[in-house]
Biopython code that builds the backbone (N, CA, C, O; Angstrom):
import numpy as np
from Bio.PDB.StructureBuilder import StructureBuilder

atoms = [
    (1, "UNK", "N", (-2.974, -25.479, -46.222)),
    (1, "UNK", "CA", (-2.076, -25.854, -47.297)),
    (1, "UNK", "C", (-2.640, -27.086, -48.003)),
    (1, "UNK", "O", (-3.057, -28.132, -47.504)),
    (2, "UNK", "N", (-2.542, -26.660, -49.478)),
    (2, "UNK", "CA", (-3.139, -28.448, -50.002)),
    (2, "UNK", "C", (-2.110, -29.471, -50.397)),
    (2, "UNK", "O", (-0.985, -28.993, -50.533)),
    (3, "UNK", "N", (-2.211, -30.648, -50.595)),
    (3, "UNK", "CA", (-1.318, -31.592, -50.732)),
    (3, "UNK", "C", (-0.414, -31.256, -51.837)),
    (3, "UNK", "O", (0.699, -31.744, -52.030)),
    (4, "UNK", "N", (-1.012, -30.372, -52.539)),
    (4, "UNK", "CA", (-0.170, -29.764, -54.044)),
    (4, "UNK", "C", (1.047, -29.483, -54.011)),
    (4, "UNK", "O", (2.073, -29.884, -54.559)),
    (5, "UNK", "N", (0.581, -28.248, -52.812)),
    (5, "UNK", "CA", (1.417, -27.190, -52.283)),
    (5, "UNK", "C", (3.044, -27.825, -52.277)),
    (5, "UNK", "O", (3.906, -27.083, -52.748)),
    (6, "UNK", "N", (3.398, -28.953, -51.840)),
    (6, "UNK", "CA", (4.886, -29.981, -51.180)),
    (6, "UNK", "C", (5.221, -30.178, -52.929)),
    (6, "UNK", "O", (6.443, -30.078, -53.045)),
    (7, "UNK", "N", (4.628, -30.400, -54.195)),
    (7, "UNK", "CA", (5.250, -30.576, -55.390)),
    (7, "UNK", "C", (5.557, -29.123, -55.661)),
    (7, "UNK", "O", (6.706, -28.762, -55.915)),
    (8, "UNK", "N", (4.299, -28.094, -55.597)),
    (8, "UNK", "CA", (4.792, -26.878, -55.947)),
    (8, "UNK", "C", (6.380, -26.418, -55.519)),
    (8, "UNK", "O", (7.344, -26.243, -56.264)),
    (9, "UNK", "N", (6.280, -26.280, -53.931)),
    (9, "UNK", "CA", (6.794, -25.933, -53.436)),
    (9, "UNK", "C", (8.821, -26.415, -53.789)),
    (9, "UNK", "O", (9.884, -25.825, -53.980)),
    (10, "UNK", "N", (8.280, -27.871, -53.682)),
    (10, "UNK", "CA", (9.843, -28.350, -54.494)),
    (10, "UNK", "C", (10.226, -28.105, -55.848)),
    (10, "UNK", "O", (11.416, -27.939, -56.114)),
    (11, "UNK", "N", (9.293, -28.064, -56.787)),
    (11, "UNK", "CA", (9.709, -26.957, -58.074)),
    (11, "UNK", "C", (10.431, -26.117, -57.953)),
    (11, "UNK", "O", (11.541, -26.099, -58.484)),
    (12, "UNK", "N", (9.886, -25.067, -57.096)),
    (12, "UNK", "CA", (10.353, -23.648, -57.060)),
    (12, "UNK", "C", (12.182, -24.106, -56.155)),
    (12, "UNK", "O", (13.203, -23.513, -56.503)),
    (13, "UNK", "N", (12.190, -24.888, -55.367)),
    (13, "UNK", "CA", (13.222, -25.225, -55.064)),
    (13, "UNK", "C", (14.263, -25.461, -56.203)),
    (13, "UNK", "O", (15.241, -24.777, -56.505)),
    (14, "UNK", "N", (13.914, -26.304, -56.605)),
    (14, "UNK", "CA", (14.824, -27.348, -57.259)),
    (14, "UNK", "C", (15.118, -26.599, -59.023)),
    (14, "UNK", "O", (16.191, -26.945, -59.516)),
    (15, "UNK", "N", (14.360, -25.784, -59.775)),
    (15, "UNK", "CA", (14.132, -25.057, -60.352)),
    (15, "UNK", "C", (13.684, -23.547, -60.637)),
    (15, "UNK", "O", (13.587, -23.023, -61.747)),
    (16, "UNK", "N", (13.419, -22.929, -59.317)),
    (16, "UNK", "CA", (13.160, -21.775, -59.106)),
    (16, "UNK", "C", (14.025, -20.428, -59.681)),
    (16, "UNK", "O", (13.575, -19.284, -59.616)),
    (17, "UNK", "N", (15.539, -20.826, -60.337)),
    (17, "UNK", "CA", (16.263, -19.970, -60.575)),
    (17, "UNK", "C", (16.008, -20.220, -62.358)),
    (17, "UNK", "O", (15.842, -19.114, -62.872)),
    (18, "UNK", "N", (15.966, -20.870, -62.956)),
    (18, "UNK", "CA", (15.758, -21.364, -64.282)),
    (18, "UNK", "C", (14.655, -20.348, -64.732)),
    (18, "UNK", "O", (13.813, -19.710, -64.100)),
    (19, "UNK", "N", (15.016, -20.448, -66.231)),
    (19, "UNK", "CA", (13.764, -19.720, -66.647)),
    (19, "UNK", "C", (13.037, -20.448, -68.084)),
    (19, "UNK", "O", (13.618, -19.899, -69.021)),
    (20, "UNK", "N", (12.352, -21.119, -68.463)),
    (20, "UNK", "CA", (11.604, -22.009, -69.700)),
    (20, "UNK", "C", (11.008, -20.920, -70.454)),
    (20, "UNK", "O", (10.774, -19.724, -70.281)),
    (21, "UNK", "N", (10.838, -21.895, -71.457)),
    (21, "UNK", "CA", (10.054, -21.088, -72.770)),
    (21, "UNK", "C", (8.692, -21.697, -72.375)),
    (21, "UNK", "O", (8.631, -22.515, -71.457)),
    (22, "UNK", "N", (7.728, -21.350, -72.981)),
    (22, "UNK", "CA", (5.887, -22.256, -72.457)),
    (22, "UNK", "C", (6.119, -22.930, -73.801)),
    (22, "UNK", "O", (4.993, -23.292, -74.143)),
    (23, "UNK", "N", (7.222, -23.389, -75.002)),
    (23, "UNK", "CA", (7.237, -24.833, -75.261)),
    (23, "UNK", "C", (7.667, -25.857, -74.578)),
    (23, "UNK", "O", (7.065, -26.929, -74.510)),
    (24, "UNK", "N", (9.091, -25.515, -73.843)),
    (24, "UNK", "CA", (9.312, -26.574, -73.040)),
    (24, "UNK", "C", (8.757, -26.786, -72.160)),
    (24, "UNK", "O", (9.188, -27.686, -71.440)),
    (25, "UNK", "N", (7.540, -26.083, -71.773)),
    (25, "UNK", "CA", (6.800, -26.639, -70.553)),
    (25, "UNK", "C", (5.769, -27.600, -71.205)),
    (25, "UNK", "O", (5.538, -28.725, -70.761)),
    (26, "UNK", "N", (5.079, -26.980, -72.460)),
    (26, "UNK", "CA", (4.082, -28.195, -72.852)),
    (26, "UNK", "C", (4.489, -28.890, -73.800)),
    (26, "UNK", "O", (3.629, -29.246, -74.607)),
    (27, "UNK", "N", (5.916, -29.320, -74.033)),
    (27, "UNK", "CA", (6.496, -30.177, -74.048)),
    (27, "UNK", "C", (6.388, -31.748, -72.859)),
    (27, "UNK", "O", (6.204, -32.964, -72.912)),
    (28, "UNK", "N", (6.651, -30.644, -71.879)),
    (28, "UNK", "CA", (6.677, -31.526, -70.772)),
    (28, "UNK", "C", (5.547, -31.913, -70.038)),
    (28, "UNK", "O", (5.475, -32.846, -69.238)),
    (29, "UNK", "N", (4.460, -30.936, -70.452)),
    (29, "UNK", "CA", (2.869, -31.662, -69.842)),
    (29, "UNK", "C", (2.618, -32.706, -70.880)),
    (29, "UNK", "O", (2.019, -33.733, -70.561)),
    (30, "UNK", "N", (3.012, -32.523, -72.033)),
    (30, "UNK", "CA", (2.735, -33.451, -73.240)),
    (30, "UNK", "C", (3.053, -34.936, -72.686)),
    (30, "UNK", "O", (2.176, -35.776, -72.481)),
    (31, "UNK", "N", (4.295, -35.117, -72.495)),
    (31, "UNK", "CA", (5.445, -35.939, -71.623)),
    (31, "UNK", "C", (4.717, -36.512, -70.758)),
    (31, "UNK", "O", (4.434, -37.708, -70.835)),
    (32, "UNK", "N", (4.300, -35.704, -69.778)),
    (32, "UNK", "CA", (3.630, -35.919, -68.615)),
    (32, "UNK", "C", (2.533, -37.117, -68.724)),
    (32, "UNK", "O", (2.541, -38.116, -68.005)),
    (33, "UNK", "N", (1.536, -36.825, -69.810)),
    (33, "UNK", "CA", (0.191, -37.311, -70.114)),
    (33, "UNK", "C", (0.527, -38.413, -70.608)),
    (33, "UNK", "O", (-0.084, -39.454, -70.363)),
    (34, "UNK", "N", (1.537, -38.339, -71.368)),
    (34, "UNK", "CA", (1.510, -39.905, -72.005)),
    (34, "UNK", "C", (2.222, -40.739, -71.602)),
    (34, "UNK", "O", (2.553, -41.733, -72.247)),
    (35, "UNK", "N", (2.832, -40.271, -69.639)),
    (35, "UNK", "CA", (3.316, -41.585, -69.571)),
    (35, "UNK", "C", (2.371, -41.616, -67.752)),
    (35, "UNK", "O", (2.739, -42.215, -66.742)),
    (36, "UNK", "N", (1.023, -40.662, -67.961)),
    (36, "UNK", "CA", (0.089, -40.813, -66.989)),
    (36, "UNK", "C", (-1.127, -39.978, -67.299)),
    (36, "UNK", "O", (-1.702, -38.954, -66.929)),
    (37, "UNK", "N", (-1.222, -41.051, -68.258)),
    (37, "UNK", "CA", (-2.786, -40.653, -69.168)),
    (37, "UNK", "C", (-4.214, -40.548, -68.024)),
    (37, "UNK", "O", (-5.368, -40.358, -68.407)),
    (38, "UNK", "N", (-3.828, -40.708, -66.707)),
    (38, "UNK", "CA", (-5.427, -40.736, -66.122)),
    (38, "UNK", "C", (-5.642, -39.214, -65.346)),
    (38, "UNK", "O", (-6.575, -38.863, -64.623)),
    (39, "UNK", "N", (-4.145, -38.272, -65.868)),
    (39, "UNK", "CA", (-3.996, -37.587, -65.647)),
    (39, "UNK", "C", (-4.746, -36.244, -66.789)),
    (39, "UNK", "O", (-4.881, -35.072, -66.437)),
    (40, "UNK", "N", (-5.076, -36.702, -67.923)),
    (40, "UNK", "CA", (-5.327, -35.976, -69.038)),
    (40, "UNK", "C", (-6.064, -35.011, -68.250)),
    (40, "UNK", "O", (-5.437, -34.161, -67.616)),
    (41, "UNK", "N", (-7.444, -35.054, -68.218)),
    (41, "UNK", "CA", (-8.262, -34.075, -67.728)),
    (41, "UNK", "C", (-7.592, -32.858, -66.957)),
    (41, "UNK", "O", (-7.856, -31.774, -67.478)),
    (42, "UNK", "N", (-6.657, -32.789, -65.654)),
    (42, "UNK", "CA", (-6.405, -32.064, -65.268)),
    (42, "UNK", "C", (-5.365, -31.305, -65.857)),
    (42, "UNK", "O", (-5.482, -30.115, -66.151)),
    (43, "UNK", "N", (-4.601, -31.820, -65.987)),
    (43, "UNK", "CA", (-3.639, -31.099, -67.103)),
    (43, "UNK", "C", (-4.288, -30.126, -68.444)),
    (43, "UNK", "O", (-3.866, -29.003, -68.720)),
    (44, "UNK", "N", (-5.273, -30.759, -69.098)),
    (44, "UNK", "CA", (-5.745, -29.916, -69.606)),
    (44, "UNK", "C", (-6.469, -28.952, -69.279)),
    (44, "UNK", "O", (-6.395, -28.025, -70.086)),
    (45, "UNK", "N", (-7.267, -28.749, -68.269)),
    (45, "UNK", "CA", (-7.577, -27.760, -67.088)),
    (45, "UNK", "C", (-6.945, -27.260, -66.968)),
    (45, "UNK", "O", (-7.244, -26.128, -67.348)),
    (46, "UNK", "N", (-5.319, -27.362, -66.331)),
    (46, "UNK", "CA", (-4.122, -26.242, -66.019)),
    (46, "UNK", "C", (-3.713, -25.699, -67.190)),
    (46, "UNK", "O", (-3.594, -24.474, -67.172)),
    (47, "UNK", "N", (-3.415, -26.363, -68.395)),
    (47, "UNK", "CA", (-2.716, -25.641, -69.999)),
    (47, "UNK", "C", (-4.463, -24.557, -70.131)),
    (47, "UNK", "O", (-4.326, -23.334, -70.098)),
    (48, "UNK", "N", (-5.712, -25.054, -70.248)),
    (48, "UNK", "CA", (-6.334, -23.877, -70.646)),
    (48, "UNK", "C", (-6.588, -22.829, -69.390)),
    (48, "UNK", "O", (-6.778, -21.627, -69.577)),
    (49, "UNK", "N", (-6.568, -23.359, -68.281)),
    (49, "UNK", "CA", (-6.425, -21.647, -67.465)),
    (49, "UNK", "C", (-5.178, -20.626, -67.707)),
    (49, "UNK", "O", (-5.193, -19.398, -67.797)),
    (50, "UNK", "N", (-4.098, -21.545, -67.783)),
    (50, "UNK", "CA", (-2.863, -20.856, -67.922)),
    (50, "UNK", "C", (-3.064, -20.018, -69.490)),
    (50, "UNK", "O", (-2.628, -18.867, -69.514)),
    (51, "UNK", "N", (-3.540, -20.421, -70.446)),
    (51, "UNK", "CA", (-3.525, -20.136, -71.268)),
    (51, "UNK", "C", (-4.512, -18.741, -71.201)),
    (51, "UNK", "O", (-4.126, -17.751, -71.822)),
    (52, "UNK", "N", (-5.387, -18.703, -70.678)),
    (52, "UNK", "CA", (-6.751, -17.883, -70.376)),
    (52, "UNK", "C", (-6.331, -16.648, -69.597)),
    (52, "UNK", "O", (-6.707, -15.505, -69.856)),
    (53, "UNK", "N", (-5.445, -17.030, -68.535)),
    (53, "UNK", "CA", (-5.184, -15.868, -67.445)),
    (53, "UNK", "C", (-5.805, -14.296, -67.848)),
    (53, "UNK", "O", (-6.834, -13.886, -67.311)),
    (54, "UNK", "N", (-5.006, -13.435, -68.912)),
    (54, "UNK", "CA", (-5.313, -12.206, -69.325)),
    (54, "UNK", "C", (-6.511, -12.564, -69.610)),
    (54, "UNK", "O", (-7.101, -11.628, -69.070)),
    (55, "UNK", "N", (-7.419, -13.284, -70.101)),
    (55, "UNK", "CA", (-8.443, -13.584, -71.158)),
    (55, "UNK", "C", (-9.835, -12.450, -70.345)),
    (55, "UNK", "O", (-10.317, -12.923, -69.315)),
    (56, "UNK", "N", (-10.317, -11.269, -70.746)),
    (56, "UNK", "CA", (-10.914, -10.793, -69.651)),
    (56, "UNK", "C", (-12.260, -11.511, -69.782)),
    (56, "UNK", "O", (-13.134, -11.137, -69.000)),
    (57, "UNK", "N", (-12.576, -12.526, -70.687)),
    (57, "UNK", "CA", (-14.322, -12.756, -70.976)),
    (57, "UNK", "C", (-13.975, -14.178, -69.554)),
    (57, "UNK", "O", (-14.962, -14.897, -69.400)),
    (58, "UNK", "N", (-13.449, -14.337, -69.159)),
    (58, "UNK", "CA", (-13.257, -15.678, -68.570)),
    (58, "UNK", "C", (-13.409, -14.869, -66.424)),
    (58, "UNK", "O", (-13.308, -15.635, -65.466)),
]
sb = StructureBuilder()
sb.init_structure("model")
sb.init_model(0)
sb.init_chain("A")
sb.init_seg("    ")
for serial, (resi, resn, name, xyz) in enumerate(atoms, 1):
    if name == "N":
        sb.init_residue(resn, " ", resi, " ")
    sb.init_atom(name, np.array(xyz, "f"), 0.0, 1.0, " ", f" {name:<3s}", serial, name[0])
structure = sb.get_structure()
């Protein structure tokens, strides 16, 4: 299990019944970055895989 896994995992808890639009989520990575900018890089890593998933050239 990686250290991730304990934030994932309480998401799905605490929000697991909810359902978002993917604005209010990158809304909220937006959010995220600018109030933990040393975070940029990875976040943008997660918005372009997420974004990519179907993508078959990837």
């Amino acid at each position: 299990m990686y250290f991730t896994d304990r934030g994932i995992e309480e998401l799905q808890r605490r929000r697991g019944e909810e359902e978002i639009s993917l604005d209010w989520l990158a809304e909220r990575l937006r959010e995220f970055v600018d109030l933990h900018p040393e975070f940029e890089t990875p976040v943008e890593r997660l918005a372009t895989w997420l974004a990519r998933l179907d993508d078959p050239e990837d």
